[in-house]
Each structure stands twice: as C-alpha cells, then as structure tokens.
C-alpha positions in Angstrom: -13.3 8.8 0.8 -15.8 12.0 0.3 -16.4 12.4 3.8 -12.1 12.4 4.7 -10.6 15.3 5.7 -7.2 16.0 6.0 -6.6 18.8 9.1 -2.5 18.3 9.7 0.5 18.1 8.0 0.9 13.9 7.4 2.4 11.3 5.4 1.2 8.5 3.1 2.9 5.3 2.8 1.1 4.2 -0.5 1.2 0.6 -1.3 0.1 0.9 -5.4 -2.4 -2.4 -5.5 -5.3 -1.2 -3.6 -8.7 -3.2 -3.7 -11.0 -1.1 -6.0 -9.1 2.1 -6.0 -5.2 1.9 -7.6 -2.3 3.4 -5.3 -1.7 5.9 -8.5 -5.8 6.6 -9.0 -5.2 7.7 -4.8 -2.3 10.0 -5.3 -4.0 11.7 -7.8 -7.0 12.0 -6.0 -5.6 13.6 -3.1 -3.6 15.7 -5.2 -6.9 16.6 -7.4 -8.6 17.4 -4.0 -6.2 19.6 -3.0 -4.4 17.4 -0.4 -0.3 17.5 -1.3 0.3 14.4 0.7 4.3 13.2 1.3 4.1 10.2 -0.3 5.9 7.0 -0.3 5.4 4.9 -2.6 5.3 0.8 -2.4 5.2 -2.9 -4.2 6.7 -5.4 -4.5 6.6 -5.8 -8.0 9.3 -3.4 -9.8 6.8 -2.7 -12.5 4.4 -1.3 -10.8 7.2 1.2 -9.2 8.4 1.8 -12.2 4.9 3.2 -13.7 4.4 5.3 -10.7 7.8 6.5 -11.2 6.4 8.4 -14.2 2.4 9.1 -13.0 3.7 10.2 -9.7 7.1 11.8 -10.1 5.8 14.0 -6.7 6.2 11.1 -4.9 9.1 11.2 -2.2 10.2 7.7 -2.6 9.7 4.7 -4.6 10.4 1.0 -2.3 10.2 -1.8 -3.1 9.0 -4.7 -1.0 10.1 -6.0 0.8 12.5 -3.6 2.2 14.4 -3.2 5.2 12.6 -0.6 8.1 15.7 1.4 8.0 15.1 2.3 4.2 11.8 4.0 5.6 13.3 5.4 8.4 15.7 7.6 6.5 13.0 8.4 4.8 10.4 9.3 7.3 13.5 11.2 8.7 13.9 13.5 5.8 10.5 14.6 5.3 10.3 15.4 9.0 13.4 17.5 9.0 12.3 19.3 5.6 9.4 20.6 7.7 11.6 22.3 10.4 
C-alpha cells in the first residue's frame, strides 16, 4: 500500500471485508491520500452496506452480493460516460 501509485483515471470495486484492512478503512485511505477513486461498493451482508452507506456517501454505488453482472454493468457504464 505505501509504495502504490495511482497514474490514470480507474475504478474500485470495493468489497467492505478485507483481511487486515476494512473496505471503509480503504476508501478513506485513498481518499486521505489524495486518490478520489470511483467506487463501488460491495457485501453481501446488508449491514455492512448499510454502514458504508453513511462512512462513504462518495461512493457511486452500494451492491449487494450477490448481484446480477448487469447491475455492474450499468454501473460501470455510467461512470465511463460521466468521464466523456
């Protein structure tokens, strides 16, 4: 993590129960570090969404697993065309 560099414009799909660092201790990180990150946010547990609803409101989008690929698509498909 202290040697990672982010050079391009790029997405995060952010699953919230990481081993040793949390999803919500990552966003903020990146954030912290100066790294606005897209993110989407997953889990399958609906209270874990729900708490990241209200630590990481900057997220894009909050799914829940599982989920059907064409959720993430749309998705995926709005950030790109916001960045035309």
């Amino acid at each position: 993590m202290r040697d990672a560099r982010i050079v391009s414009r790029c997405m995060l799909i952010l699953d919230l129960l990481l081993p040793g660092m949390s999803g919500i201790e990552l966003f903020h990180h990146l954030r912290e570090t100066g790294h606005a990150v897209d993110t989407v946010v997953i889990s399958a547990l609906e209270s874990e969404l729900d708490k990241a609803r209200k630590l990481c409101p900057e997220a894009i989008a909050f799914l829940q697993k599982p989920f059907d690929m064409g959720s993430l698509l749309t998705v995926v498909h709005s950030i790109s065309e916001a960045d035309t």
